[in-house]
Residue, then its C-alpha position, 0 to 999 in steps of 0.5 A: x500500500x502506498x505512503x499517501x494511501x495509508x496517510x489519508x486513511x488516518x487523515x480520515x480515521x482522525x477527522x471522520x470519528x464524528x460521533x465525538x461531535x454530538x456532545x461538543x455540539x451540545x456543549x456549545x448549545x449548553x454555553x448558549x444556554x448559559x449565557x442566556x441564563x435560561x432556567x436553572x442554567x443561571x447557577x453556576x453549579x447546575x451550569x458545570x453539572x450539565x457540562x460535565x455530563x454532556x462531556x462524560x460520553x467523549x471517553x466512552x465514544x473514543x473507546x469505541x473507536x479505539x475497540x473496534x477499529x483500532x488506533x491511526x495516528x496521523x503522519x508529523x506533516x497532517x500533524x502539523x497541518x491540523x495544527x496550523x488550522x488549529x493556530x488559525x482558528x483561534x484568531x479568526x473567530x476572536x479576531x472576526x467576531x470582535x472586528x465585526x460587532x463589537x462596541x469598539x470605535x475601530x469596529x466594523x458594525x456589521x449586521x451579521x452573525x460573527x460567531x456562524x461566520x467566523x466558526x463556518x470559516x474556520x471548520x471549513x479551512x480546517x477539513x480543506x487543510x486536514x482531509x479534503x473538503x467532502x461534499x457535506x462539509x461544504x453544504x453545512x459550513x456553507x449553510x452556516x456561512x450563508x446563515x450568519x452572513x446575511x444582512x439582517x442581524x441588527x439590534x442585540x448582539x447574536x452570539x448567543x444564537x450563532x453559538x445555537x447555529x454552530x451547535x446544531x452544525x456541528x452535531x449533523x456535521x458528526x452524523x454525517x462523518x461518521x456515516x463516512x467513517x462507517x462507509x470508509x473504514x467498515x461497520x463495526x459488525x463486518x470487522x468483528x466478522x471477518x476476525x472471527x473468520x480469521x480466528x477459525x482458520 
């Protein structure tokens, strides 16, 4: 098999486990939630509380990856390419949410959604740089591009609602990765199968 065979395929492997997306996506939800003091989410405890259940399933989701597909790494140079996406990211969601609405004098005042924006970019030059852009990365960060780009976020500051957006991306973004991950890699009853044919031979 050859070298750019095998380093796509943990490319794949490490952006494609996308059931590890439903709680980041509720995370987000709940931090929206939070600041918007909805409910008993206005304690700070019940806030942390939530969190840390939403977060609980990660290590359980991992293992299940790790068990029935065993472990990919991938290569330094993919390794430093997710981290310059990384190092991009940050700056361009700070950096474009404050430039696009904020209460500063230097301030564009746009009537957009920076946070849909400023996440829909970011997660698409993040897949560009990993693994290649898939056909269904491009139509929901699109739709979320589209979505806070539009003209008609006047008034209040959206965040909060960008945050809701970005959220709910997130989470049918995984769905459909994982639907790829299974498709690409093998269901996870197939696998076992085949080592059960191997081990009675």
């Amino acid at each position: 098999m050859q070298r750019t065979t095998l380093e796509t395929a943990a490319a794949k492997y490490s952006y494609l486990r996308g059931l590890l997306f439903i709680p980041a996506g509720l995370l987000m939800i709940l931090s929206a939630l939070g600041n918007w003091q909805v409910g008993p989410l206005s304690h700070s405890w019940v806030f942390l509380v939530a969190a840390l259940a939403i977060g609980a399933p990660c290590l359980p989701i991992a293992r299940y990856y790790n068990e029935h597909y065993g472990r990919l790494s991938p290569s330094t140079r993919q390794q430093v390419r997710g981290a310059v996406g990384v190092a991009l990211g940050l700056p361009v969601v700070v950096g474009g949410s404050l430039l696009m609405r904020s209460r500063a004098d230097w301030s564009l005042d746009l009537p957009v959604n920076p946070i849909a924006v400023t996440f829909a970019v970011v997660m698409l030059l993040s897949y560009a740089i990993g693994m290649g852009l898939q056909r269904h990365h491009a139509i929901i960060w699109g739709a979320l591009l589209v979505a806070g780009a539009v003209p008609l976020w006047t008034g209040s500051d959206p965040s909060n609602i960008g945050l809701v957006l970005a959220g709910v991306a997130v989470m049918v973004d995984g769905v459909l990765d994982h639907r790829l991950f299974v498709r690409t890699f093998g269901s996870p009853r197939s696998l076992d199968l085949e080592e059960g044919d191997v081990g009675a031979r």
